[in-house]
C-alpha positions as CSV (number, residue, x, y, z in Angstrom):
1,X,62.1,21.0,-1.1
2,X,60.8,18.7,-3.9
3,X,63.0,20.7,-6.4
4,X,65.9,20.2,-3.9
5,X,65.5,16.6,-3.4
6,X,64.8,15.9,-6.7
7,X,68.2,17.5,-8.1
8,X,70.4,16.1,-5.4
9,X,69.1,12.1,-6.4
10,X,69.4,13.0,-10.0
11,X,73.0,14.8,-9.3
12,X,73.9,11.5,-7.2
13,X,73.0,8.8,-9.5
14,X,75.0,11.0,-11.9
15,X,78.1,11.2,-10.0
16,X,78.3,7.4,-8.8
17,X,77.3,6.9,-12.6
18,X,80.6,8.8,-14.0
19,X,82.6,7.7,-10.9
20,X,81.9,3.9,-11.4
21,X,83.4,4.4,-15.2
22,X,87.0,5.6,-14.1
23,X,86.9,3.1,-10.4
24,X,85.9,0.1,-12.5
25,X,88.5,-0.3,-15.4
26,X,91.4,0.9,-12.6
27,X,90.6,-1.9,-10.5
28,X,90.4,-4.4,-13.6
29,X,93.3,-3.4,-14.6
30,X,95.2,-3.7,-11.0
31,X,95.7,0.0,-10.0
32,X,95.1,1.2,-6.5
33,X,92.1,2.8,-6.1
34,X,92.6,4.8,-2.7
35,X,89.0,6.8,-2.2
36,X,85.8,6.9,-4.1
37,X,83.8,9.5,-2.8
38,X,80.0,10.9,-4.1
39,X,80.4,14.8,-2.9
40,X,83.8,16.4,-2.3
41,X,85.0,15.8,1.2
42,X,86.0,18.8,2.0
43,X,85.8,20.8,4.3
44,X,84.5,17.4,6.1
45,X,83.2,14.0,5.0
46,X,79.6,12.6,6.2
47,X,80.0,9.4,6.3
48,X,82.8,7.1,4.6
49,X,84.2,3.4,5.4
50,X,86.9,1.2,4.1
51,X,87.3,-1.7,2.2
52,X,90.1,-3.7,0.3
53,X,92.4,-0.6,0.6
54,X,89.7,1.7,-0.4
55,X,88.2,4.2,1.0
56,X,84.1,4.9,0.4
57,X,82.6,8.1,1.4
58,X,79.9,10.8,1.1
59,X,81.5,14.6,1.3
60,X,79.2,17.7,2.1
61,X,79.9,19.9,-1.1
62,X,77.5,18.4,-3.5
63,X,79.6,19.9,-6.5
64,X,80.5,16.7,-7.7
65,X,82.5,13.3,-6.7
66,X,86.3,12.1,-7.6
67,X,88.0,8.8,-7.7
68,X,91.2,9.3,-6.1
69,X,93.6,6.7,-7.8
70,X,97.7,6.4,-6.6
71,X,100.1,7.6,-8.9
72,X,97.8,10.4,-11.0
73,X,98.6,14.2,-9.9
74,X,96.8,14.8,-6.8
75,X,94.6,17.9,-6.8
76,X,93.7,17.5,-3.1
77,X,97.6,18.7,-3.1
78,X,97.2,22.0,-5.0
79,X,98.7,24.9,-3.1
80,X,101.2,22.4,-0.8
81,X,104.4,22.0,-1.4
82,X,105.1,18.3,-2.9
83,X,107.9,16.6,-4.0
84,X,108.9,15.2,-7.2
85,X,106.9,12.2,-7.5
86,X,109.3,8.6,-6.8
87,X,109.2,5.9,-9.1
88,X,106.4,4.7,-9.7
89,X,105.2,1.2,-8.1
90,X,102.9,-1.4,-10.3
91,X,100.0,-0.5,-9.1
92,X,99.8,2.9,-9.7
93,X,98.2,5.1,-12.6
94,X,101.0,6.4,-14.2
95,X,103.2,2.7,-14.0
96,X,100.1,1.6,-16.3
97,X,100.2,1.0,-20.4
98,X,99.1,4.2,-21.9
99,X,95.9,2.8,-23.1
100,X,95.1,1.4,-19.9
101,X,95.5,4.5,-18.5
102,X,93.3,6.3,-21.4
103,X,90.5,3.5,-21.0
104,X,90.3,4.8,-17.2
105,X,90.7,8.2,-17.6
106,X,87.8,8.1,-20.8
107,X,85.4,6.1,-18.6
108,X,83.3,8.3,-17.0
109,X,82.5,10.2,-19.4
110,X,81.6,7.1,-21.5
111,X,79.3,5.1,-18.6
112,X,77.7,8.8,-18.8
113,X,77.1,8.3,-22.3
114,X,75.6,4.9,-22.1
115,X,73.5,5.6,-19.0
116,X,72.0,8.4,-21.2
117,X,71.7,5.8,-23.6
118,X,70.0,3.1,-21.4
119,X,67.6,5.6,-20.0
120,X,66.7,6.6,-23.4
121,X,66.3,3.1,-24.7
122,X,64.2,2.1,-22.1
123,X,61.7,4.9,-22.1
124,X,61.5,4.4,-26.4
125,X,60.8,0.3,-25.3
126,X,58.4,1.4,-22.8
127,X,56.2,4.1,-24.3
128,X,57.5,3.9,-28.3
129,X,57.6,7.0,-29.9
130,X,55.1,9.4,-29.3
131,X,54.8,12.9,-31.0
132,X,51.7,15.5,-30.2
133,X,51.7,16.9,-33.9
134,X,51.2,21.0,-33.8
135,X,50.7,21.0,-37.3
136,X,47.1,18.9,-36.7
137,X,46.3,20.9,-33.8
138,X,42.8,23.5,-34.6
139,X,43.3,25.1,-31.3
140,X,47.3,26.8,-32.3
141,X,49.3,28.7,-30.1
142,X,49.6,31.1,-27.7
143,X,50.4,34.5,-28.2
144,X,54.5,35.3,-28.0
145,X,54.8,39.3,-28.8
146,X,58.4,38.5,-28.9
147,X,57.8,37.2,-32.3
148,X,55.2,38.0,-33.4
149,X,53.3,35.2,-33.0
150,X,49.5,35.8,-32.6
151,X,47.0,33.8,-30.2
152,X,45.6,31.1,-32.5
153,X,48.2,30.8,-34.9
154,X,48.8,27.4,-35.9
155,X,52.6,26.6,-36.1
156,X,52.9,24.4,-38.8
157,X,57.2,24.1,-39.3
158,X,60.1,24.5,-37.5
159,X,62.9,24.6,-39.6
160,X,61.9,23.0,-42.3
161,X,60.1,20.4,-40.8
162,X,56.9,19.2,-39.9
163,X,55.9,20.9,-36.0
164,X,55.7,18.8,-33.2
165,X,55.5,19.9,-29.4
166,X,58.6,17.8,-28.3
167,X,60.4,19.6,-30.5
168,X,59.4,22.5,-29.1
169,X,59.9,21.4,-25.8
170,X,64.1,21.9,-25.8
171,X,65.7,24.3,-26.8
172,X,67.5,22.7,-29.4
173,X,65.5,23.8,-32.5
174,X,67.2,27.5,-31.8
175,X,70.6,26.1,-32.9
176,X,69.6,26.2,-36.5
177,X,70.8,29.5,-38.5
178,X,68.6,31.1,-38.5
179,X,65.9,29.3,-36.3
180,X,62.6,29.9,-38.7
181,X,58.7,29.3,-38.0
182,X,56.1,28.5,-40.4
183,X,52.7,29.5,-39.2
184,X,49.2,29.9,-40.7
185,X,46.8,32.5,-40.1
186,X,43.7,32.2,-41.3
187,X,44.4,32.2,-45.1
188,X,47.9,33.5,-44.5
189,X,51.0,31.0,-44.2
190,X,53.8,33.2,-42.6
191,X,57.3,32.3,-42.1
192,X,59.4,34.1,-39.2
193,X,63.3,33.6,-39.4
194,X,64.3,34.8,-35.7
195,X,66.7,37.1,-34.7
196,X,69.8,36.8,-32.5
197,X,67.9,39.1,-29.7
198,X,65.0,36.6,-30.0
199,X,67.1,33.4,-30.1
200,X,68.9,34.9,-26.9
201,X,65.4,35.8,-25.0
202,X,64.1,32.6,-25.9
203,X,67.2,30.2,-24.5
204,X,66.7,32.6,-21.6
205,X,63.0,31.6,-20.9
206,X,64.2,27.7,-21.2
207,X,67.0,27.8,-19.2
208,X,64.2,29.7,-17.0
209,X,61.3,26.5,-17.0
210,X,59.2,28.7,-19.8
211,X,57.8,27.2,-22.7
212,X,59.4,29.0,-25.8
213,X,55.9,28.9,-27.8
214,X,53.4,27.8,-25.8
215,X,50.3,25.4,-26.7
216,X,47.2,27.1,-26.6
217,X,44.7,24.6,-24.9
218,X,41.3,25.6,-24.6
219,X,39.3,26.8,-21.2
220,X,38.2,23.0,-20.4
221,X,38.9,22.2,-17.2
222,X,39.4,19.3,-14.4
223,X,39.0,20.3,-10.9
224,X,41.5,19.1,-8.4
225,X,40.1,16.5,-5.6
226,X,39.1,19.0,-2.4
227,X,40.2,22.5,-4.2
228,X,38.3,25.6,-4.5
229,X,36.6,24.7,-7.9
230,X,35.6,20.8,-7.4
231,X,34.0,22.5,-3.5
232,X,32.0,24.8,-6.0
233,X,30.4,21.9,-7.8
234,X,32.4,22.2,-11.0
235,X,33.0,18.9,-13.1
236,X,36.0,17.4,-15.7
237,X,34.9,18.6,-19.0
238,X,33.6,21.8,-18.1
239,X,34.5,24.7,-20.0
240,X,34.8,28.2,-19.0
241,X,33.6,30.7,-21.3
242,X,33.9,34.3,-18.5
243,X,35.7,34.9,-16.0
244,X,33.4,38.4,-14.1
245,X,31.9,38.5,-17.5
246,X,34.8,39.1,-19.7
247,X,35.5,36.1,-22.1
248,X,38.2,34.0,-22.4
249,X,38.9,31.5,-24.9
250,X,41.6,29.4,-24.0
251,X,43.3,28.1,-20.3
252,X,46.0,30.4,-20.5
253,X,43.8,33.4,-20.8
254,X,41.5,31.7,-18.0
255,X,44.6,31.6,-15.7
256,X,45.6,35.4,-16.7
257,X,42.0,36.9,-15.9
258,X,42.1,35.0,-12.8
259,X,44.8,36.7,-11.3
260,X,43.5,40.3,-12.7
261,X,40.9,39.7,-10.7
262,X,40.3,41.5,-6.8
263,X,38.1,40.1,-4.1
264,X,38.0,36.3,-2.7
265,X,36.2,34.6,-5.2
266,X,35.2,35.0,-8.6
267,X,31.8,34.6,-10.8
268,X,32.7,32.6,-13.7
269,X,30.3,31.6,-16.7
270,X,30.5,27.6,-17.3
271,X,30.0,25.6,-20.3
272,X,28.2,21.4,-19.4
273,X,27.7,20.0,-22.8
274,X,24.6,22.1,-23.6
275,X,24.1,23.5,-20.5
276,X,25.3,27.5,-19.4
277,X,25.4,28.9,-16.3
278,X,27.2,30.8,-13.9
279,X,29.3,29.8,-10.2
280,X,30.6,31.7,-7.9
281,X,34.3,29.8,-6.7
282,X,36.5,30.8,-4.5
283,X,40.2,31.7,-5.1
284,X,42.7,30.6,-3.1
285,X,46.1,32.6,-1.7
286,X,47.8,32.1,-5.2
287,X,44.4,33.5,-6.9
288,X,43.9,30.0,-7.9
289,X,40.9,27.7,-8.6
290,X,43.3,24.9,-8.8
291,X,42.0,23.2,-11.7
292,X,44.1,21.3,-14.5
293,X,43.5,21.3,-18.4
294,X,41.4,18.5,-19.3
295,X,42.3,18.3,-22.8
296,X,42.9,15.3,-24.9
297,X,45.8,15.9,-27.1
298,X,46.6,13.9,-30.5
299,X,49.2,11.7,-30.5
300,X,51.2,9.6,-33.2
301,X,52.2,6.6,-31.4
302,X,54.8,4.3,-32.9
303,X,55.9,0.9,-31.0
304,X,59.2,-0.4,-31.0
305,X,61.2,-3.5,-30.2
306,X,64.1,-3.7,-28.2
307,X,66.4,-3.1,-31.0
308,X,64.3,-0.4,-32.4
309,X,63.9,1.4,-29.1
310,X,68.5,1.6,-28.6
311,X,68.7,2.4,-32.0
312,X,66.2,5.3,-31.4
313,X,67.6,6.0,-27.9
314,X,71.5,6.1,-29.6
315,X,70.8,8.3,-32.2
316,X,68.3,10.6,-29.9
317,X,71.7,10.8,-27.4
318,X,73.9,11.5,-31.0
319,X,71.8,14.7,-31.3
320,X,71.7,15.8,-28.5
321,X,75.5,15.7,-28.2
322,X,75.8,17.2,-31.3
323,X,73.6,19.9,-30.2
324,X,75.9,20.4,-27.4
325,X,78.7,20.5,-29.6
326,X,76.9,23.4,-31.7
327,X,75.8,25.7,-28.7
328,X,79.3,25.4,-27.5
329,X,80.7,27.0,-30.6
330,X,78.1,29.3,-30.7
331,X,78.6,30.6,-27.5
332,X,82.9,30.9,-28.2
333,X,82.2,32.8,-31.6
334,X,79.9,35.3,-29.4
335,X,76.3,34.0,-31.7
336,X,74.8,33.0,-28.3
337,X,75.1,35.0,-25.2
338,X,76.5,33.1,-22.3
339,X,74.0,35.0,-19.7
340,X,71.2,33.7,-21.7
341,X,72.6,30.1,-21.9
342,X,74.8,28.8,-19.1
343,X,73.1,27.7,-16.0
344,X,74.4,26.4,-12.9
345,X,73.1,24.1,-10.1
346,X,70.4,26.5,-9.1
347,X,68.8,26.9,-12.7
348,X,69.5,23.0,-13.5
349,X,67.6,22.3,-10.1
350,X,64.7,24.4,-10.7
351,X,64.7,22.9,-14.3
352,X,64.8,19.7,-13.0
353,X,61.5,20.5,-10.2
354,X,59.5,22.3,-13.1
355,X,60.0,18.9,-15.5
356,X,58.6,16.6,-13.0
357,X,55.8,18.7,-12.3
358,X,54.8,19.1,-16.2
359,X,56.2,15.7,-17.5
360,X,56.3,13.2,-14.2
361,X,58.5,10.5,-14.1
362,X,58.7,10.0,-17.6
363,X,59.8,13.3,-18.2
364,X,62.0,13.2,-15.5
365,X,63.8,10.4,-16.8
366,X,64.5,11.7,-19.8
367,X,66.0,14.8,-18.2
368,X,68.2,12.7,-16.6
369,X,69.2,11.2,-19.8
370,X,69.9,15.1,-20.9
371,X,72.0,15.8,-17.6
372,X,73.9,12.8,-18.4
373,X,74.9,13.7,-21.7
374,X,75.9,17.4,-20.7
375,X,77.8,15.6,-18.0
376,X,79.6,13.8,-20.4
377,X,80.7,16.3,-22.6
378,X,81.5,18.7,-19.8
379,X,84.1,16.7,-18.5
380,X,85.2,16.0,-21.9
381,X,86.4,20.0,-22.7
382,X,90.1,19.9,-22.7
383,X,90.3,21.9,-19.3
384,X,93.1,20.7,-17.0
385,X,91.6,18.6,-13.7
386,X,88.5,17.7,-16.3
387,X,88.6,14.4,-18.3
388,X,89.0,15.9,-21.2
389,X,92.5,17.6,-19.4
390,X,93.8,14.4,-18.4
391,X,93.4,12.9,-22.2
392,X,95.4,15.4,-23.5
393,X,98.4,15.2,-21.6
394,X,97.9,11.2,-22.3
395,X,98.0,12.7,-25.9
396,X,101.3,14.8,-25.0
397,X,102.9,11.1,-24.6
398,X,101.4,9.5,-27.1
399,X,103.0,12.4,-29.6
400,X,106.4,12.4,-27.4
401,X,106.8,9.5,-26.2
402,X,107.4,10.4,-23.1
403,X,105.1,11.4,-19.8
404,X,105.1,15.2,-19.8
405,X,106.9,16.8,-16.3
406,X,105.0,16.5,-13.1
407,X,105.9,20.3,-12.7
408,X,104.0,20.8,-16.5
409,X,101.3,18.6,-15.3
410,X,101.3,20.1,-12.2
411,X,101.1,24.1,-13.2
412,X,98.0,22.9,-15.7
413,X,96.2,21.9,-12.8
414,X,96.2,25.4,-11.0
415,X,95.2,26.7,-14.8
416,X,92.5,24.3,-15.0
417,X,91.4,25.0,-11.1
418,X,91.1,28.7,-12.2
419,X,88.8,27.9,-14.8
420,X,87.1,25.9,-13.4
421,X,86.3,28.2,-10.2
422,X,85.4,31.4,-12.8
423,X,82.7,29.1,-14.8
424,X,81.5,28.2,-11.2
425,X,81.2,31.7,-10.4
426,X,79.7,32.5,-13.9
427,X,77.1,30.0,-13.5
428,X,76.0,30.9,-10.0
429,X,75.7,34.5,-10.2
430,X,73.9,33.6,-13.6
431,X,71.1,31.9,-11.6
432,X,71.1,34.3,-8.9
433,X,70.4,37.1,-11.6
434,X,67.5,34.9,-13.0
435,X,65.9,34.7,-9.6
């Protein structure tokens, strides 16, 4: 239910976000703004009231929100039979100055943009930047078979450059070509370029929650208030060196044996400063002894101003749109699979529970700044009934001088409606496959 609720206020704030950017330049510039609604109202609304001519709703179908303004094709009216549109009256979309009509049509995408922005402006100003360098950290990684990667190995670069966990933590470093890791090993420095299989398996555990190359963290623990480990007397700071007498060496391993084991509790060997001994705890249904790592990680903190922090928070949202840009060509020149890549409300909403629950708010936030972004550029592909649609037919008339038919206009919309519905599809059964 958290997941849920956390993905619908995200997906609101969103929607009203995007919606605000196309409602707010169409009434400043006089045109007749007949519904704004959060949530399609169809096949019913929830709640909706009027004012100055407008109406102001909430739908049920939480796939989105529209601002219906007079005079723009109607796709409520796809699949009815309409008449030729009459000429036009003043205060309606198409009786506008072309750039009026572009400014509108662009703004949602753009108050996306700057929301994203804002958000990560704010969070820079708030917290600076702050990087946990992998390169500095004794303890490595955790094994990943998939490449190779051995328990312990200490990731030093990721393409090229210096290794630090937020870098690791998106999925964005697999975009280079080819993605490469630098890691030492004891004596050995190795470098592994990764292959398309990998790439894909990888984007497939992100779009999944899973870290991509996880920190190792060693078996030091901090019981939670009332669980199974704090009722058995164990302490923050304790480490665990056996779990039924096998050893483990790091939390991850700690968690793995746990689960391996059978019975209702489970006789673990424990580490206080110089004291050993050994505690029988119980597990709980999960085969838990709900207990958090209680490790101190380094950090390179840099504070900013203002001005610092929005040129930081501009040029984090450049990249990320960029690396939008490049994952989208990837995926039409068949380098990235779609099934490992593309996810839909489901996998966005489990995404968006499992950040919050790893990251908190702050983490949250900047997911949001993420959504935002996607968002953005989503609504700016040149698919009729999306933004991006609408800007090109604009362009039609800027190149013609004239508006293009209302029939032309018209037939795009049931192309874009079909598209539209099979990436719908697509995505759905992609996160049903994934469950």
């Amino acid at each position: 239910m958290v997941t849920v609720g956390l993905f619908l206020v995200v997906l609101s704030v969103l929607i009203v976000v995007h919606e605000l950017g196309h409602f707010l330049p169409a009434k400043l510039f006089g045109m007749r703004v007949e519904k704004f609604y959060l949530f399609f109202d169809w096949p019913t609304k929830l709640w909706s009231w009027k004012k100055n001519g407008t109406e102001y709703g909430i739908g049920v179908l939480p796939l989105g929100g529209y601002v219906k303004i007079a005079g723009m094709v109607d796709e409520s009216q796809l699949g009815k039979k309409a008449p030729e549109p009459t000429p036009a009256s003043p205060d309606e979309f198409r009786a506008k100055p072309l750039y009026q009509r572009a400014i509108v049509i662009a703004g949602g995408p753009l108050m996306n943009i700057l929301f994203a922005i804002a958000v990560l402006t704010g969070l820079f100003f708030v917290y600076g930047v702050q990087r946990v360098p992998l390169y500095a950290w004794s303890h490595g990684v955790e094994a990943v078979p998939l490449l190779g990667i051995q328990a312990g190995d200490r990731l030093i670069k990721v393409n090229g450059e210096l290794a630090y966990l937020e870098r690791l933590s998106s999925p964005e470093w697999l975009l280079a070509d080819p993605p490469v890791l630098e890691l030492v090993r004891g004596n050995d420095t190795l470098s592994i370029a990764l292959l398309a299989a990998q790439r894909d398996s990888l984007l497939r555990w992100y779009s999944q929650g899973r870290e991509g190359v996880p920190l190792r963290l060693p078996a030091q623990i901090e019981p939670v208030e009332g669980g199974p480990a704090a009722r058995a007397g164990l302490q923050k700071g304790d480490r665990i060196l056996a779990v039924e007498g096998t050893p483990v060496f790091s939390f991850a391993e700690l968690r793995t044996r746990l689960q391996a084991t059978t019975g209702d509790s489970v006789r673990l060997t424990v580490q206080r400063q110089n004291q050993i001994f050994s505690v029988q705890v119980a597990l709980d249904t999960a085969r838990r002894i709900q207990v958090g790592p209680a490790v101190e990680l380094p950090r390179e903190i840099r504070t900013l101003s203002l001005w610092q922090a929005l040129y930081e928070g501009t040029q984090q949202a450049y990249r990320l749109t960029l690396t939008n840009l490049k994952g989208l060509f990837y995926l039409l020149t068949g380098r990235m699979r779609a099934t490992d890549s593309v996810s839909g409300p489901i996998g966005i909403a489990r995404l968006a529970g499992k950040t919050y629950e790893n990251t908190g708010w702050r983490g949250f936030l900047a997911f949001s700044a993420v959504l935002s972004l996607i968002l953005a550029f989503m609504n700016l592909l040149p698919i009729p009934l999306l933004d991006g649609g609408h800007l090109v037919f604009l362009g039609l008339e800027a190149l013609l001088r004239k508006e293009p038919s209302y029939r032309l206009r018209e037939v795009a919309q049931y192309i874009g409606l079909a598209i539209i519905l099979a990436l719908m599809v697509f995505a759905f059964w992609n996160d049903l496959r994934r469950l």
